[in-house]
C-alpha positions as CSV (number, residue, x, y, z in Angstrom):
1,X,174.7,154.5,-30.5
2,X,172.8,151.6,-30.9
3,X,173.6,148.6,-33.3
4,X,172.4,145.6,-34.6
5,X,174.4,142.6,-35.4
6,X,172.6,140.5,-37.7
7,X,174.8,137.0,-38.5
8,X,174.2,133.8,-40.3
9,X,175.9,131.0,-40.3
10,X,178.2,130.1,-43.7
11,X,176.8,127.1,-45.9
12,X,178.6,124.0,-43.9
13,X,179.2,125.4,-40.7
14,X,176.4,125.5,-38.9
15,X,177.5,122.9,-36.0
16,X,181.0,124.5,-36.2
17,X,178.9,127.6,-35.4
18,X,176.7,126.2,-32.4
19,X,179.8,124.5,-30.8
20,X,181.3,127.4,-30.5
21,X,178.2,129.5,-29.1
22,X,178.5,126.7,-26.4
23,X,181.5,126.7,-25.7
24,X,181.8,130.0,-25.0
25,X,178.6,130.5,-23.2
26,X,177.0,132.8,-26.2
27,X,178.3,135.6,-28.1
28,X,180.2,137.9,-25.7
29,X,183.4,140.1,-25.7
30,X,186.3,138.3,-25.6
31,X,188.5,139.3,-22.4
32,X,189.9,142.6,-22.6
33,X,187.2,143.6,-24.9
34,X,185.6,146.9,-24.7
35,X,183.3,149.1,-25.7
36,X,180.5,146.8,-26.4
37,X,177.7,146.2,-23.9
38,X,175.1,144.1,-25.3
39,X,171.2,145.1,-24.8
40,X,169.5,141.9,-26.3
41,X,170.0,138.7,-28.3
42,X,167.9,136.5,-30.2
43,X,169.5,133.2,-31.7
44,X,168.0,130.5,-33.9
45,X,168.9,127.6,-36.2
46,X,171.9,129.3,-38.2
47,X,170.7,133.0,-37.5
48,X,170.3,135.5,-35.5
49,X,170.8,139.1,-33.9
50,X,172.7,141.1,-31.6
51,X,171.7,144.3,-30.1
52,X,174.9,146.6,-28.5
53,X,175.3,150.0,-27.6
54,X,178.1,151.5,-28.5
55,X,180.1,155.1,-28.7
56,X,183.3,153.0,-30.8
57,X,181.8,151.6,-34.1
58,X,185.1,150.0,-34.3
59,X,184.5,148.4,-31.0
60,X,181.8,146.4,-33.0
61,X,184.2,145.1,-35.8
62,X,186.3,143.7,-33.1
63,X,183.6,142.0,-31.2
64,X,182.4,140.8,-34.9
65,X,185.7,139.5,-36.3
66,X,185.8,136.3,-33.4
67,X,182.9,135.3,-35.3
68,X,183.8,135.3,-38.6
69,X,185.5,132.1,-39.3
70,X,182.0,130.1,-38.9
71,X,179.4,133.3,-39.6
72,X,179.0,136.0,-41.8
73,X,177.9,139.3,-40.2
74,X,175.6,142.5,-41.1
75,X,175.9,145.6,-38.9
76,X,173.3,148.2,-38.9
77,X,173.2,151.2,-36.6
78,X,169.7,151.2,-35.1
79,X,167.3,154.4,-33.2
80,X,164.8,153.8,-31.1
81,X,160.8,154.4,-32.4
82,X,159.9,154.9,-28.9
């Protein structure tokens, strides 16, 4: 399955948020992580998305919850119109 990570960054914590994104060379699985393979990812000022495929929906909160101290996070399983 498909699913879209949509995150924003919390009120305050927006260079918290970026420093973090470069210092870990994006948003990515965490060693030891799987079950996640990410398709695309768009990033602006304080927002953005995530597009991952999936068979573990739980898979998704993991990759989600090393995020959540500086953004807050919106999952939304996603077909394709094609």
């Amino acid at each position: 399955m498909k699913v879209m990570i949509v995150w924003k960054s919390h009120p305050g914590t927006h260079a918290d948020a970026l420093k973090k994104l470069m210092d870990e060379g994006g948003i990515k699985p965490q060693p030891g992580q799987s079950g996640v393979k990410i398709l695309s990812s768009v990033h602006g000022i304080g927002c953005g998305f995530i597009l991952v495929e999936t068979q573990d929906y739980g898979a998704v909160a993991t990759f989600c919850s090393d995020w959540q101290s500086v953004v807050s996070v919106e999952t939304h399983i996603v077909i394709d119109d094609a």
